[in-house]
C-alpha positions as MATLAB code, in Angstrom:
seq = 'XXXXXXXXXXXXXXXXXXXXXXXXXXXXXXXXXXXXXXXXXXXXXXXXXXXXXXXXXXXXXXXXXXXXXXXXXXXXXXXXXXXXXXXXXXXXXXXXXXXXXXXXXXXXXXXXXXXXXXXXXXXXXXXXXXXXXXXXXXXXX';
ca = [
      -4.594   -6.495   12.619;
      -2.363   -9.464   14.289;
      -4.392  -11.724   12.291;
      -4.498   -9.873    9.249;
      -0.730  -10.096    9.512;
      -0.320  -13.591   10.638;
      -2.474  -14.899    7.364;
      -0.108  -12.471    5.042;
       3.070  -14.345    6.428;
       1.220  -17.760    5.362;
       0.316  -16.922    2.426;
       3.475  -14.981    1.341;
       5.406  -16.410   -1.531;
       8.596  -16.951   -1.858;
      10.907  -15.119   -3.449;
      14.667  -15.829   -4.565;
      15.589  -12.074   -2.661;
      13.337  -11.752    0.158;
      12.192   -8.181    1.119;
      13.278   -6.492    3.877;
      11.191   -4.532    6.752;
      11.844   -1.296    7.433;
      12.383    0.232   10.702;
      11.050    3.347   12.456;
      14.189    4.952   11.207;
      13.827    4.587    7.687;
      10.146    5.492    7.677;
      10.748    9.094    9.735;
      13.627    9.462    6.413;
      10.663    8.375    3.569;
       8.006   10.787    5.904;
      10.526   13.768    5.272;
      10.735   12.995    1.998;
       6.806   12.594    1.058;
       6.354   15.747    3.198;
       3.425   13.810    4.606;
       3.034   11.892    7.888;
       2.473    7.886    7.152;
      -0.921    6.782    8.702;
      -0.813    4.399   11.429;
      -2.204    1.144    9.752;
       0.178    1.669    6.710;
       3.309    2.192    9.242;
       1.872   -0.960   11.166;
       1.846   -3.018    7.269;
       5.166   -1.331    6.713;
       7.268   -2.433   10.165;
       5.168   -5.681    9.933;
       4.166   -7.045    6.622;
       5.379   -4.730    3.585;
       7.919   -7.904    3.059;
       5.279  -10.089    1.827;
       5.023  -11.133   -2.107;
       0.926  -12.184   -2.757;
      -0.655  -12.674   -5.907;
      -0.375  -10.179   -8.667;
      -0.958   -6.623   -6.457;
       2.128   -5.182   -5.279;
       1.591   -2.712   -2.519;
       4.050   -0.080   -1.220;
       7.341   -0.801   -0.124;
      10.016    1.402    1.733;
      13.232   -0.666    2.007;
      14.371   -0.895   -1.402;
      14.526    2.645   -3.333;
      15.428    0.934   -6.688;
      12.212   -1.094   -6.121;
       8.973   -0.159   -8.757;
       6.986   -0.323   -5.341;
       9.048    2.244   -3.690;
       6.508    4.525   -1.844;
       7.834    7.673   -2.264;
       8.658    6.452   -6.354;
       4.904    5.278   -6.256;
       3.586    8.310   -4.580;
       5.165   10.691   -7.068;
       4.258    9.261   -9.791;
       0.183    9.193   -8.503;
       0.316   12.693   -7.360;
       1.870   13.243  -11.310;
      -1.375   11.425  -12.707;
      -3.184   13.916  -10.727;
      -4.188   11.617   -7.679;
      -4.766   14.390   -4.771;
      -1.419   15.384   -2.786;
      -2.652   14.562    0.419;
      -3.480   10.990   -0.355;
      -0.759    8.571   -0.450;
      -1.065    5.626   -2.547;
      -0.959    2.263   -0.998;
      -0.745   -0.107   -4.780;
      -0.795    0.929   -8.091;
      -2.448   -0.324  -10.935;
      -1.951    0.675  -13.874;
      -3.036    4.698  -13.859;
      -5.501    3.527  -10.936;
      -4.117    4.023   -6.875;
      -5.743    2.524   -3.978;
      -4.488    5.309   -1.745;
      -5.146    6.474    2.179;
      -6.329    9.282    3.876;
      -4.691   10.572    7.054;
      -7.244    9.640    9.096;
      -6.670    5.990    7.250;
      -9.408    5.097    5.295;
      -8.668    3.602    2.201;
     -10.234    4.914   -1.413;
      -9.883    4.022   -5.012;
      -8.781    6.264   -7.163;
      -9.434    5.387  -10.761;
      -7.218    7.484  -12.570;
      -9.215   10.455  -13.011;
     -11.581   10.567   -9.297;
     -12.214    8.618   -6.360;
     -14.265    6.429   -7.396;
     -15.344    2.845   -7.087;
     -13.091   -0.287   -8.098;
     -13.989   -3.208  -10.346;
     -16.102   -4.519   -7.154;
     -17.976   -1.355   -6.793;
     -16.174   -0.411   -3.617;
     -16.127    3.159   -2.915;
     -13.697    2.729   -0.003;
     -12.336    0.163    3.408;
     -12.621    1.769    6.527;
      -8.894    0.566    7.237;
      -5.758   -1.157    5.106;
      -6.590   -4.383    7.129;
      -9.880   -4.233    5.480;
      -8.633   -3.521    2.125;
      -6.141   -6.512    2.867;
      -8.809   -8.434    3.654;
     -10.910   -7.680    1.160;
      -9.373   -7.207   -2.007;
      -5.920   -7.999   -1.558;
      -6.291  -11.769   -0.347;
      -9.315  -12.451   -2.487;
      -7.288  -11.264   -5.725;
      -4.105  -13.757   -4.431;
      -6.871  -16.373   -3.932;
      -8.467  -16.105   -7.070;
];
């Protein structure tokens, strides 16, 4: 996870307003209002890395509630386009969610069923292998 973090930083664009991080605070306040507990590996991203700006994916954010990547916005608006209420989407794209589980394994939702993405990936066993993955490559590419 450290290093998954560490290459995010150094990679991270910059931005004229940098992002904030959240705190522990804040995310108990965005867990009340999703009505869902945040998994461990996206509360780790959140406190750690959610402040980084990488290619064109734009996953969650919690410090900024007029932000489009505003999780509880973002989760809303999947559970709207039917994406199952007890997954909570980690980037959106288009009508398509990578999204977590609880337990936090990460799955594509493709705007109808889980599914597989454009790579054929059914799911990542973690977000730091989703980072790694798909995330990074996309920036890279």
């Amino acid at each position: 996870m450290e290093d998954i973090v560490d290459l995010l930083h150094e990679l991270s664009e910059d931005i004229p307003v940098p992002l904030e991080l959240p705190d522990d605070d804040l995310l108990v306040e965005i867990e009340e209002q999703l009505l869902l507990p945040i998994p461990e590996d996206l509360r780790a991203y959140l406190l750690e890395a959610s402040d980084t700006v990488l290619g064109t994916m734009e996953p969650v954010t919690v410090s900024d509630p007029r932000s489009h990547t505003y999780l509880p916005d973002v989760a809303a608006q999947a559970w709207n386009d039917g994406l199952p209420r007890h997954l909570l989407p980690i980037c959106q794209l288009g009508e398509q969610y990578y999204c977590i589980r609880e337990d936090g394994v990460v799955l594509f939702w493709n705007g109808y069923k889980l599914g597989k993405n454009a790579d054929g990936v059914k799911q990542w066993a973690n977000l730091w292998e989703w980072i790694r993955d798909v995330w990074i490559p996309q920036a890279e590419s």
